[in-house]
N, C-alpha and C positions, 0 to 999 in steps of 0.2 A: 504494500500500500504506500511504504514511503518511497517509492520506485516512482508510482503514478503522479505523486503528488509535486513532485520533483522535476518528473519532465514535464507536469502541467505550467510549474511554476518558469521553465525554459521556456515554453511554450510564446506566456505571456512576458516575457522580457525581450524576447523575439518580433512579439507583431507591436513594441514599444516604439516611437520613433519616428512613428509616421506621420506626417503633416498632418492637418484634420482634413483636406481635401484627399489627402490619398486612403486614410481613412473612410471616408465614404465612397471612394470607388471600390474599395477591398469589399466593403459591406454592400454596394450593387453588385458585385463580378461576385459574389457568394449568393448573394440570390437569384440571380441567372443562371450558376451553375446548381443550383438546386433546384429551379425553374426547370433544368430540362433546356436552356438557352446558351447552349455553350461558346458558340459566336460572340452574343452580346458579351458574355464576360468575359471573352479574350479581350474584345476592343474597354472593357472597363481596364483591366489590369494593364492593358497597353497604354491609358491614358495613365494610371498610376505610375508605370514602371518610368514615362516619361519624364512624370515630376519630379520625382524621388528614385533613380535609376540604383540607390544603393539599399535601397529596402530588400528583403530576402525575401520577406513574404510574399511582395508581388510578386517576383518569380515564380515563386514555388505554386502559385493560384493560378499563374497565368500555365506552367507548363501542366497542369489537373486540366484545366480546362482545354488544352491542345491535345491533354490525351485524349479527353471526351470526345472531340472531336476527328479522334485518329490520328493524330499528325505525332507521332512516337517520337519520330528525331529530333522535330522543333521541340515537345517536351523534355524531349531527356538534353538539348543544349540546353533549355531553361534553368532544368536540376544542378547543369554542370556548372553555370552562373550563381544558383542559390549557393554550392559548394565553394566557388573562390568567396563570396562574400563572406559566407558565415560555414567554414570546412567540417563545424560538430555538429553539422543539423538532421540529425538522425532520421527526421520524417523525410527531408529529400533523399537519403541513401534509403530509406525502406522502400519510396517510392520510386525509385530510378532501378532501384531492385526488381522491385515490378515490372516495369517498364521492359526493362533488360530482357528479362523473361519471355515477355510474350514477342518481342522482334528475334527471339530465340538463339539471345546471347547467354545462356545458363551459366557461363563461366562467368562474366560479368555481375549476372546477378545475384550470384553465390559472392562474390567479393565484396558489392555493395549492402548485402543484409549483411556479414559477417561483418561491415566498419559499422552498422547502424547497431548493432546488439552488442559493440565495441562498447561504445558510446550510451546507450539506454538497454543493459543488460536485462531489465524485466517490461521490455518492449512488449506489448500484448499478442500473440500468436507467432514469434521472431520462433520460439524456440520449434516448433513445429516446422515451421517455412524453412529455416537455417538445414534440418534432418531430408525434407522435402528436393532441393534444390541439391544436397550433398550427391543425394541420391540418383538425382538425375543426371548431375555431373561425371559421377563417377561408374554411371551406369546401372544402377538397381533400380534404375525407375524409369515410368515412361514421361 
């Protein structure tokens, strides 16, 4: 529990920082993208990433909503920029993990969960996904 509370608390030091205008674009591009509108919250997060091009959060929202919309690579350059800004941000390595995966780089996305459960050892499902991915890598799995 004091794992969660922890990274919640990362969390929230993370989306700190942001102008109040980039702030409300993060907060329309999260409702678009829960909308079901994944366009519209690219072009929110693009307006954000604009003003504040060193916020890690708009990336990291902007490349969620490129994957909604399919575009793997633009997402995962987006993760790869969350990474230089802010290199301990475990939800972009879980989710570039992800990512990895389905464009069906398995070795990659074994590298990127194992730096994110580096970093948030009681990441919620890491440990399962970390055994899952080993296993595909190393061939016991499909």
């Amino acid at each position: 529990m004091a794992g969660a509370a922890l990274a919640a608390r990362i969390r929230t030091l993370w989306a700190q920082g942001a102008s109040p205008a980039v702030t409300l674009l993060l907060q329309r591009g999260r409702r678009n993208l829960e909308a079901e509108a994944p366009a519209d919250a690219v072009e929110d997060f693009d307006a954000a990433i604009t003003l504040q091009p060193g916020h890690a959060d708009a990336w990291l929202m902007r490349a969620q909503a490129l994957a909604a919309l399919g575009d793997m690579q633009a997402a995962m350059s987006d993760l790869q920029q969350v990474l230089v800004l802010q290199p301990r941000h475990f939800v972009a390595l879980a989710l570039l993990s992800s990512l990895r995966e389905q464009v069906g780089d398995r070795q990659g996305a074994l590298r990127a969960m194992e730096e994110a459960v580096s970093l948030h050892p009681t990441l919620p499902g890491a440990a399962e996904r970390l055994r899952a991915l080993h296993d595909k890598v190393h061939g016991t799995g499909t």
